[in-house]
N, C-alpha and C positions, 0 to 999 in steps of 0.2 A: 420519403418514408422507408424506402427499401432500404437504402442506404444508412438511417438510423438502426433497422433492426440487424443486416450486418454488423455494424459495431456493437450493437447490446450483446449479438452471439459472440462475436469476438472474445470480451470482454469477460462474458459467463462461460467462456469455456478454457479462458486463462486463468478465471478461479478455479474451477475443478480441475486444473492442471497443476495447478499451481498446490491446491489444499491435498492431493494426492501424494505427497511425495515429503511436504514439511509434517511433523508431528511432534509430540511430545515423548519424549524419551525421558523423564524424569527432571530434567534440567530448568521446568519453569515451576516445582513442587512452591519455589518459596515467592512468588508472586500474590501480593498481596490482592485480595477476591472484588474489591474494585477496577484495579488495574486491567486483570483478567477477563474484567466483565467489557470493560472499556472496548481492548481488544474486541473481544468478543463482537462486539456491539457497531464497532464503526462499518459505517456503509460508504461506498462510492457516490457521485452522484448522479451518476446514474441508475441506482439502485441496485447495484453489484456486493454484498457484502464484502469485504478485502481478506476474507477469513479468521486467521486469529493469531496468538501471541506466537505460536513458531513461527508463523508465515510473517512477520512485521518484523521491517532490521531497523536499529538504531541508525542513523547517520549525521552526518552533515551535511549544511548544504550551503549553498550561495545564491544569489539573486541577480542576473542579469539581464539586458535587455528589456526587462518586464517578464523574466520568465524564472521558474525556480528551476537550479541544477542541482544535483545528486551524484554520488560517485558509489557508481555499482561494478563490485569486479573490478577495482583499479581504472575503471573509467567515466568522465562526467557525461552524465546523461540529461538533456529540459526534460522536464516533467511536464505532460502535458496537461492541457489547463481540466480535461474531464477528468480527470484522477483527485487532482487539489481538493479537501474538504477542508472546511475553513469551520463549519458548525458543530464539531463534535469536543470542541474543547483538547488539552492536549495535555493529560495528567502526569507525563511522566518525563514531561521537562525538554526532552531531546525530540527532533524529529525522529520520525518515521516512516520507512519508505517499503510499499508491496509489491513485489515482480514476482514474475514468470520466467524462464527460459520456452520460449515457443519460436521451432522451426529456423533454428542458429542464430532468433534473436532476443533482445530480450525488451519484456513490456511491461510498463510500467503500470500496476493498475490501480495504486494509490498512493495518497502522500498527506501526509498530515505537517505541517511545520513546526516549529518547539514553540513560535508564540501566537499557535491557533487556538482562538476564544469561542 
């Protein structure tokens, strides 16, 4: 149990790290108020919100091993299997990947795939 709520702290505190620092500067004015809400709305599952449209990159990814990878920063990263949301459906076609930079590394604290139903 202890060791659960270390990582739930981890976790809520690489959102508030993470939501500190991305914002909106005008650049998502024309995101259409579904999409917006989508963002808005995905949750971890752990029950971490992942924040919102600044804080979500498009990407690519690949699947190896049985594990998804991502390329963040010019480098491929596994995503690990607590980030994966497989239930929030996935409107806007492309995957979606939420990090942090925490303490020179970086963590991943969500992922959505482009064909999550």
């Amino acid at each position: 149990m202890r060791r659960f709520a270390q990582i739930a702290l981890l976790a809520w505190l690489s959102a508030l790290t993470g939501a500190a620092f991305a914002f909106d500067n005008g650049q998502y004015e024309n995101v259409p108020p579904d999409i917006r809400a989508w963002f808005k709305g995905v949750v971890a599952p752990n029950g971490v919100p992942c924040c919102d449209i600044a804080d979500g990159h498009r990407t690519e990814y690949d699947f190896r091993g049985g594990a998804y990878w991502v390329p963040i920063e010019g480098e491929w990263m596994p995503v690990p299997d607590h980030a994966i949301i497989r239930d929030r459906g996935n409107p806007v076609g492309e995957a979606v990947v939420w990090y942090v930079h925490h303490r020179g590394g970086i963590i991943i604290s969500c992922f959505v795939p482009a064909d999550a139903v």
